[in-house]
C-alpha positions in Angstrom: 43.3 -75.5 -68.4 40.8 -72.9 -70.2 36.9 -73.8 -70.2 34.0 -72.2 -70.6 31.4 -73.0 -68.3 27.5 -72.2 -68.3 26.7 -70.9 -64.5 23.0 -70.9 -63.5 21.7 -67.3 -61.7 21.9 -68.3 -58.4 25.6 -69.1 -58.7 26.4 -66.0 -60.7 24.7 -63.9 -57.9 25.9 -65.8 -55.0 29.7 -65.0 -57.0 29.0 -62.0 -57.0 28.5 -61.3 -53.5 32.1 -63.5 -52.1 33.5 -61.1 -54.9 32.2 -58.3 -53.2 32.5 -58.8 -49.8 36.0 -60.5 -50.4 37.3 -58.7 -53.5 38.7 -61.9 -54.9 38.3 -62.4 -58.9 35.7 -64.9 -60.6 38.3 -67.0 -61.1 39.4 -67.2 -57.6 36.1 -68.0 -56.3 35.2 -70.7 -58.6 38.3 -72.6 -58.1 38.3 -72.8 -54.2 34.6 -73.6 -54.6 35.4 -76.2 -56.8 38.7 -77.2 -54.9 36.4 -77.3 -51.3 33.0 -79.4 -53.3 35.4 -82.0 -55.0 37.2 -82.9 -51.9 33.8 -83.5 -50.0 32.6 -85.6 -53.3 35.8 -87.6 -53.4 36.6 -88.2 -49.5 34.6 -90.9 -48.0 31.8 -90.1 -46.1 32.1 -90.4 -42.5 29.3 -92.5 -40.6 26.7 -90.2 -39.4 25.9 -91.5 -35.8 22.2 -92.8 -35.1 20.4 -90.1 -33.0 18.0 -92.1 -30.2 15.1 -90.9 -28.6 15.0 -91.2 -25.0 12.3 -92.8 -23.7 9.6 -91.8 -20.8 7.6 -93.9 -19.3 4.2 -91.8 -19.2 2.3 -94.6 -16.9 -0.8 -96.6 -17.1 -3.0 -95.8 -19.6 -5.8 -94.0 -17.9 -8.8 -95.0 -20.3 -9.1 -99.1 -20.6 -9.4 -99.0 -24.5 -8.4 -96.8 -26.9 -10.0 -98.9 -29.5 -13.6 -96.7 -29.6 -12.8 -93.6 -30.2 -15.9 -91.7 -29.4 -15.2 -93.6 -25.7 -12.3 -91.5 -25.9 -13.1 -88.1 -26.7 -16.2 -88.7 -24.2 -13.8 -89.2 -21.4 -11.4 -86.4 -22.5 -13.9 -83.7 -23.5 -17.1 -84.8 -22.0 -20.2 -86.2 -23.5 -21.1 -82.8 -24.4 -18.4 -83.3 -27.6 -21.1 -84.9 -29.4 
């Protein structure tokens, strides 16, 4: 089948260079690229596992409320933070 196809510049330089470093023609390139991007859109997707974040225990809380925060930064920094 013959078509002509408008390529933006990032994929007529990025053709460019696999033609280059592999010496294969235009056409080449642009049907495996085409061959290897439709069979990704076409097969299902396969479920991407969950990733979980292990969890620490970091202890008692060492302030009794975190609920003022000039308390807070007293404690941490000092009264001189003021």
């Amino acid at each position: 089948m013959r078509t002509t196809l408008t390529l933006d510049h990032d994929i007529v330089a990025m053709i460019q260079r696999l033609r280059k470093r592999t010496g294969s023609r235009d056409k080449q390139i642009v049907n495996e690229a085409l061959r290897r991007g439709l069979a990704q859109m076409v097969s299902p997707e396969s479920p991407q596992t969950m990733y979980r974040t292990p969890s620490v225990s970091l202890g008692r809380c060492l302030q009794t409320s975190l609920d003022d925060v000039a308390d807070v930064l007293a404690w941490v920094e000092g009264e001189s933070y003021r």
